[in-house]
C-alpha positions as a LaTeX table, in Angstrom:
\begin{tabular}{lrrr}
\hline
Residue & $x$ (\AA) & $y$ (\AA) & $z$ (\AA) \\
\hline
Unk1 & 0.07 & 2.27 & 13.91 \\
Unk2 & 3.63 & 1.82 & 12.32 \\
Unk3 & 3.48 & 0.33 & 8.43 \\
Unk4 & 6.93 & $-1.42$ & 7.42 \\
Unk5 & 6.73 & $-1.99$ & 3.97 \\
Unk6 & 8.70 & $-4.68$ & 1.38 \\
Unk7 & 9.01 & $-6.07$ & $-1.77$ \\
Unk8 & 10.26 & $-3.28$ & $-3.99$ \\
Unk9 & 13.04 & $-3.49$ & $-6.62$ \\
Unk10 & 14.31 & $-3.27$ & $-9.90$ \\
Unk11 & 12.50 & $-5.06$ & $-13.00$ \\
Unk12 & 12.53 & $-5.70$ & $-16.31$ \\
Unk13 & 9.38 & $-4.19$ & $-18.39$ \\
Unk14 & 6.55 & $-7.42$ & $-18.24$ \\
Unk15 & 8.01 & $-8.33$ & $-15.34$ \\
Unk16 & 6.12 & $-8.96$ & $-11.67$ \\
Unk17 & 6.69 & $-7.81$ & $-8.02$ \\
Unk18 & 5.11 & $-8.38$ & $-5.12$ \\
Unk19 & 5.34 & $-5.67$ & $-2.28$ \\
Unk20 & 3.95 & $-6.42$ & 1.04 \\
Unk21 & 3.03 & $-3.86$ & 4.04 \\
Unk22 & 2.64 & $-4.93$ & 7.55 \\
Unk23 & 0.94 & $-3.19$ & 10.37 \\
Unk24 & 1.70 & $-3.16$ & 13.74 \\
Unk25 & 1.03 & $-1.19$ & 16.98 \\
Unk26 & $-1.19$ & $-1.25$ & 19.79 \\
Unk27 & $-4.14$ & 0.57 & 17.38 \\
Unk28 & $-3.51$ & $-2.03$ & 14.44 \\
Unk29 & $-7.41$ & $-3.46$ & 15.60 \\
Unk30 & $-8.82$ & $-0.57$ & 15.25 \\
Unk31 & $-7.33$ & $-0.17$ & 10.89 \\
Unk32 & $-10.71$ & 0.19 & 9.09 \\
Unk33 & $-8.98$ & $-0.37$ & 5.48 \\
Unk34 & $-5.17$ & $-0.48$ & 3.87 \\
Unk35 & $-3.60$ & 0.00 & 0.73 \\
Unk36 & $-0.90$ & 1.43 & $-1.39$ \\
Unk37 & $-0.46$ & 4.78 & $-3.06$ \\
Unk38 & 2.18 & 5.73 & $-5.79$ \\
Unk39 & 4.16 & 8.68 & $-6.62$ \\
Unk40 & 6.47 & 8.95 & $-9.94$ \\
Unk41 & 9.00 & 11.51 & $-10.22$ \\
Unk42 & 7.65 & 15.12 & $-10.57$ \\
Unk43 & 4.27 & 13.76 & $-10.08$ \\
Unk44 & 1.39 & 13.98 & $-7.29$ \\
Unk45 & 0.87 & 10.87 & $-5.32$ \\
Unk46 & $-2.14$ & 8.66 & $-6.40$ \\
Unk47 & $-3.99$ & 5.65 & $-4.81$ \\
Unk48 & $-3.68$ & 2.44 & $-6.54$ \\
Unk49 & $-6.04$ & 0.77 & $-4.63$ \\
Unk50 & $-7.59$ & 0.37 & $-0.89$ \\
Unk51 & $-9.31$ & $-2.60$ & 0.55 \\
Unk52 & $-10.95$ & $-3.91$ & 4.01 \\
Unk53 & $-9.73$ & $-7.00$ & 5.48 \\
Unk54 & $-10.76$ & $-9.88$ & 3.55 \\
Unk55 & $-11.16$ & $-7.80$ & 0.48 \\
Unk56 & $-9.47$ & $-8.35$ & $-3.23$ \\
Unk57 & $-9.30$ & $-5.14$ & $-5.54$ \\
Unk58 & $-7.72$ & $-6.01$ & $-9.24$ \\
Unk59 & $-7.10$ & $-2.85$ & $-10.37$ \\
Unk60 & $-5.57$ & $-3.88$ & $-14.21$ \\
Unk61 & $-2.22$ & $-5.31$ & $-13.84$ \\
Unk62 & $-2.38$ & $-5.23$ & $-10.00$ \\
Unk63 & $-4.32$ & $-7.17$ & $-7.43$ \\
Unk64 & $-4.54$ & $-5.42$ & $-3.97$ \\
Unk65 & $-5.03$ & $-7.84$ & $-1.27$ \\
Unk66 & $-5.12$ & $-7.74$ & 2.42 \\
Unk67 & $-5.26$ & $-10.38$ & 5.50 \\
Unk68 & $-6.05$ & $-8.91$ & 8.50 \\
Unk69 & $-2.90$ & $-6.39$ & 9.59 \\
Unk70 & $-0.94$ & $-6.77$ & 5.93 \\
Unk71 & $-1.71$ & $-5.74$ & 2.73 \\
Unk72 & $-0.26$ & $-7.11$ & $-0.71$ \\
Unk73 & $-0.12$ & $-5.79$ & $-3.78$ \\
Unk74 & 0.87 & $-8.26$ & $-6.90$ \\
Unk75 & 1.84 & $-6.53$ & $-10.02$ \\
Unk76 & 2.28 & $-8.29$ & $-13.12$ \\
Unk77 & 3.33 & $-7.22$ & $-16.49$ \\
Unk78 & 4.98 & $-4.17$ & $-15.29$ \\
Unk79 & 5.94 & $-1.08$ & $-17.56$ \\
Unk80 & 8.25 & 1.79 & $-17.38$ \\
Unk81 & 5.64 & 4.07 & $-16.03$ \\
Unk82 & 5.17 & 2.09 & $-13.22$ \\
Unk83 & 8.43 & 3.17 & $-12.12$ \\
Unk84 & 7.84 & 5.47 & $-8.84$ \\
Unk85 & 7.86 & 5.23 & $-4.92$ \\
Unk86 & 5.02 & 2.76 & $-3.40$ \\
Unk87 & 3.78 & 3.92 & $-0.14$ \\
Unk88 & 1.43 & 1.74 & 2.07 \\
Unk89 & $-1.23$ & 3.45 & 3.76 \\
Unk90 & $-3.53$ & 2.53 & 6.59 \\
Unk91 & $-6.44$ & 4.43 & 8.10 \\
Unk92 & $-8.47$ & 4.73 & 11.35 \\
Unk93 & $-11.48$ & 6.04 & 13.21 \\
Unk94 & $-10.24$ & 5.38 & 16.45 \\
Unk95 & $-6.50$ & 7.34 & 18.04 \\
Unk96 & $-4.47$ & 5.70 & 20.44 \\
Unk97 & $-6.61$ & 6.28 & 23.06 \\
Unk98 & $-9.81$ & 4.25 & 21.77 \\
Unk99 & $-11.42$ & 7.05 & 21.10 \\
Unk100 & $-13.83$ & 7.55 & 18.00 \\
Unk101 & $-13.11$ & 10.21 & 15.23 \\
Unk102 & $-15.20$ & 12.27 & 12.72 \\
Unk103 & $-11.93$ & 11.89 & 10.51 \\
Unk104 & $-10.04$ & 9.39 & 9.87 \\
Unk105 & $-6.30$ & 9.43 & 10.70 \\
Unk106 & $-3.81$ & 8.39 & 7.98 \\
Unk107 & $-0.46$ & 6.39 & 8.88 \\
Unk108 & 2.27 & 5.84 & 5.95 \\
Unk109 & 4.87 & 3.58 & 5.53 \\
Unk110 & 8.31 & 4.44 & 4.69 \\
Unk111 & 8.12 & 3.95 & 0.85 \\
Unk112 & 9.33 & 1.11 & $-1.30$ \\
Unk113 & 10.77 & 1.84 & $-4.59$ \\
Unk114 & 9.71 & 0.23 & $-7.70$ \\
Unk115 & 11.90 & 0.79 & $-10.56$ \\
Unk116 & 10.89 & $-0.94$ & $-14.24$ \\
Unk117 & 13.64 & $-1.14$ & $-17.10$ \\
Unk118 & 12.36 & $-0.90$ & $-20.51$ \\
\hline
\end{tabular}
């Protein structure tokens, strides 16, 4: 599964984005849920939100949403300490082969930064 991210930027503090995250890839049937993780400068990455298809996840001033192979994230009324490098995750039970896991396996996209102004 390959992720390609978009959306990120610079903004002014109360300001809104939208980032996107596609999937694609000959296992993108088998994604059991998506969603986006942050990480700020000198800090450890953390999960903003992950849904299954169909799903909707407000999670305060952002709204995770996903439609089959792409997930969304709408931000709104953004602050300086939202400032840090979105990453889209995806995972799976199944590996190229079709085969079922115990664990899930974790793909990442490339990272879209999202830098607010005060």
């Amino acid at each position: 599964v390959q992720l390609q991210a978009s959306g990120g930027g610079l903004v002014q503090a109360g300001g809104s984005l939208r980032l996107s995250c596609a999937a694609s890839g000959r296992s993108v049937f088998s994604i059991n849920t998506m969603g986006w993780y942050r990480q700020a400068p000198g800090k450890e990455r953390e999960m903003v939100a992950r849904v299954f298809s169909g799903d909707v996840s407000v999670q305060g001033r952002f709204t995770i949403s996903r439609d089959n192979a792409k997930v969304y994230s709408q931000m709104n009324d953004l602050k300086p300490e939202d400032t840090a490098v979105y990453y889209c995750n995806a995972d799976s039970y199944y590996n190229a082969y079709g085969a079922r896991l115990v664990s899930p396996l974790n793909y990442w996209g490339q990272g879209t930064q999202v830098t607010v102004s005060s």
